[in-house]
N, C-alpha and C positions, 0 to 999 in steps of 0.2 A: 572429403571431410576429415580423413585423416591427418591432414597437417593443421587444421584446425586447430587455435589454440581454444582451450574452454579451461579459464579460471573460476575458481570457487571460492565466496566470499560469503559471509553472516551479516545480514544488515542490524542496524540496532542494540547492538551489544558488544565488546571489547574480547567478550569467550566465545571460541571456535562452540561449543557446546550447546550457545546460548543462542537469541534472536533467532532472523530468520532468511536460510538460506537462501541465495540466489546464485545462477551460472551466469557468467559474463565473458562474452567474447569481444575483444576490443577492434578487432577486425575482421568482419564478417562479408567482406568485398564480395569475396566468393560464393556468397551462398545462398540460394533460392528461398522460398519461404517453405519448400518440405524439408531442405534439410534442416533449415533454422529450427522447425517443429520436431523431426527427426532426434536432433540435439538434447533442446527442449524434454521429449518423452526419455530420453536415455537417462540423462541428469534426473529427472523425476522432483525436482523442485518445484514449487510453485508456479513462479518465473524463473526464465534467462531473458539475459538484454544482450540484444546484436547490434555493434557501432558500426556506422558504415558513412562515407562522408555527407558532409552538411550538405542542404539543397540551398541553388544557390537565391543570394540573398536575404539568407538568413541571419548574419550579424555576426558579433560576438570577435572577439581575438582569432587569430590562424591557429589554424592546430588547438584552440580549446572549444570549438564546436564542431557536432554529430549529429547525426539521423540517427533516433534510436528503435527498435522496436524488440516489443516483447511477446512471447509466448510461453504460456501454461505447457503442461505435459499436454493439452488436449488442444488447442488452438490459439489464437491470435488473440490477445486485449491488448485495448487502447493505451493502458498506461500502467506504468508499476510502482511505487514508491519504494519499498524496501531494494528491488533492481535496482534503480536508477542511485540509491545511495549508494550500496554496493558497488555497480561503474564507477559513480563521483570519486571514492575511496580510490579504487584500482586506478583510473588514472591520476589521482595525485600525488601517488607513490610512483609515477613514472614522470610526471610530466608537472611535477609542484603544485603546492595548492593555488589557489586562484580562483578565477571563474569561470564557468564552463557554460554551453548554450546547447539546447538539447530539441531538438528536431522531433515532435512525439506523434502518434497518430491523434492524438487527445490537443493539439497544439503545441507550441513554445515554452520551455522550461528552464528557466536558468536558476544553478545549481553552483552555489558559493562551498567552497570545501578549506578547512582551516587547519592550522597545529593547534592543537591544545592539550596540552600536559604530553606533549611526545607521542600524540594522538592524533589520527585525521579526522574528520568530524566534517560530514556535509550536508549543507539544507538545501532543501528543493522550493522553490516556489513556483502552487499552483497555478492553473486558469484559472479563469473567473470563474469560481463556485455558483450552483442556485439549489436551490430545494424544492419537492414537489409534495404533494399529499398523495397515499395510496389507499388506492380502489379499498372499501371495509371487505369487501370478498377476498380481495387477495391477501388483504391483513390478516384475516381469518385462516386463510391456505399456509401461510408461511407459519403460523402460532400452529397447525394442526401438524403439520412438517417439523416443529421443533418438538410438539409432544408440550409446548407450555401454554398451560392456561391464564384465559384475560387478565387473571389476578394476578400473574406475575409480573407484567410490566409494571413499571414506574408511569405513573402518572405526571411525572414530572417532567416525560420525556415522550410526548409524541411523536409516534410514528410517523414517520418521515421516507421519502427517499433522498438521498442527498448525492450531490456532483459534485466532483473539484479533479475532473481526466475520467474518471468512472464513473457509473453508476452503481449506492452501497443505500442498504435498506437498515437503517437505523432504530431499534429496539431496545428502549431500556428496561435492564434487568432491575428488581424489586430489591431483592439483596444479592450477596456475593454468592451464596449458596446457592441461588438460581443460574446464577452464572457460571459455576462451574460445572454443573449438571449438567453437560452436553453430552448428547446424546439423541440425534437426530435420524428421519426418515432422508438419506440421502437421493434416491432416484424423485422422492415427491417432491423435496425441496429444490433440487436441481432442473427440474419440470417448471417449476414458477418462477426461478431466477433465468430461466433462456426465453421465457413469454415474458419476462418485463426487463429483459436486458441490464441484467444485475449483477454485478461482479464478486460481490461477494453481499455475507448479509452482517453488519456491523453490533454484536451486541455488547451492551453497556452498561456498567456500575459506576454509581459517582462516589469514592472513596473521599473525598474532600470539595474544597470548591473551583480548584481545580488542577484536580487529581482523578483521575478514572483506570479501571481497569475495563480491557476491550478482550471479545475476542472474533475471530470471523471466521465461520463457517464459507469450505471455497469450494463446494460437489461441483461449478462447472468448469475449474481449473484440475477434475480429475486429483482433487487430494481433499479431505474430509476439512477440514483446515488450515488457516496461513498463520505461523506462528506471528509474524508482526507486518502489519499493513499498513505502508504507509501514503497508499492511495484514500484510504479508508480511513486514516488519520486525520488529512487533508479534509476530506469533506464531512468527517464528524466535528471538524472545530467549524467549518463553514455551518452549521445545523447549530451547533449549540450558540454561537453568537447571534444567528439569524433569530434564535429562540428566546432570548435572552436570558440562557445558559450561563453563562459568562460574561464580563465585561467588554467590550469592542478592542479595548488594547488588555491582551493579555498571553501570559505562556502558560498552556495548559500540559502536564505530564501524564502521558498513557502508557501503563503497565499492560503488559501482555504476552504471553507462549507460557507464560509461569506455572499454568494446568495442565503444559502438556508435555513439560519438561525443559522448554526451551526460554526464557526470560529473555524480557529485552524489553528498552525503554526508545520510547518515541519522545519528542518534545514537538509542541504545534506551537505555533508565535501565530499571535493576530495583530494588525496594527489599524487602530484608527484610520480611516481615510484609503484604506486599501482593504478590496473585498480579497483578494488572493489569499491565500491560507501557505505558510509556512512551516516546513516540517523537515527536523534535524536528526541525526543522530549520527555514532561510528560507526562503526564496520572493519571487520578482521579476513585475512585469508583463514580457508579452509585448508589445513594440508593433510 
């Protein structure tokens, strides 16, 4: 592992300062799934994403498709959004923008990465999103875990759990003031998100109609918080359309790390006639 390269990139934001980190190694031929975690726990990010070649018949151009996989400081999730941007980014500073095809445990990702204003800038497009309703017990468990009472949600915004690569438990906040009041029971909450296989727990203010600030608690990725998620992006625009949140064609903007120090901006695109949820943003090296 010491010849290992491990690059560090900020997804979602243009400032080394800002968004939110991930480790990327673009050639991970070499390595098992403990050193990958190994890696993973060292970096102490959220995610790393490890490239290793496309399986085959998977598509896509030579040389712009991979097998990607990610890991938490603490094990293995299906899918990352803010990683995979951060990769998208890294390799188009090597190998030009384009299009890229992404091999995930969660399925097939292809991942369009662009110049813009002297900028790289890449979107991801999800799997097929769906949504489920959760158990009123465990609705209850997660609200007693946050320390918020029934009165704080948004009625506008049913509890949900939503998919689009992950699974993320969707809660809307009442005002912004409830929203930044975080402040949770980490071991309770991370107890109820590995019995309902949750990857993080999505919560939400709707700042406009559509404009929201997010933020997601990650106790089972081993860190209290993910400054910008854009796994969690993906399936809350799949939720709010399904909701009818928003309109079926539309670009919603999520503000988020901004309470924790870290800003950064996601953009979600929904398109009529397509359930797949898309989700853009930059990404900078860390030096």
């Amino acid at each position: 592992m010491t010849d290992t390269e491990v690059l560090r990139y900020t997804a979602f934001s243009g400032d080394p300062d800002g968004g939110n980190p991930a480790g990327v190694v673009l050639d991970a031929s070499g390595l098992d799934e403990d050193a990958m975690l190994e890696i993973a726990a060292g970096l102490g990010y959220s995610e790393t994403a490890f490239l290793t070649a496309p399986p085959e018949g998977l598509g896509g151009r030579e040389g712009r498709s991979f097998t990607v996989r990610y890991f938490s400081p603490k094990a293995e999730v299906p899918f990352c959004g803010h990683a995979t941007v951060a990769t998208a980014v890294a390799l188009g500073e090597r190998i030009g923008p384009g299009e890229l095809l992404l091999a995930t445990r969660a399925g097939t990702v292809p991942v369009s990465v662009t110049a813009e204003d002297g900028r790289l800038r890449a979107t991801l497009t999800s799997v097929e999103p769906h949504t489920e309703e959760i158990a009123a017990d465990d609705l209850a468990e997660a609200l007693a875990a946050l320390d918020w009472p029934s009165a704080d949600l948004d009625p506008q915004f049913p509890p949900r759990i939503a998919y689009a690569g992950a699974r993320h438990l969707v809660l809307g906040a009442a005002t912004r003031a409830r929203l930044a009041d975080l402040d949770y029971d980490f071991a309770r909450l991370e107890a109820l998100m590995r019995r309902l296989d949750l990857t993080t727990v999505q919560l939400v203010h709707r700042a406009g109609p559509r404009e929201f600030h997010v933020r997601d608690p990650f106790p089972v990725g081993g860190v209290v918080e993910d400054p910008a998620t854009g796994a969690a992006a993906a399936a809350f625009g799949a939720y709010a359309r399904e909701l009818g949140l928003v309109p079926e064609e539309a670009v919603l903007t999520l503000h988020q790390g901004a309470d924790m120090g870290r800003p950064g901006v996601l953009t979600v695109e929904l398109h009529a006639g397509d359930p797949r949820v898309r989700v853009g943003g930059t990404a900078v090296s860390i030096t």
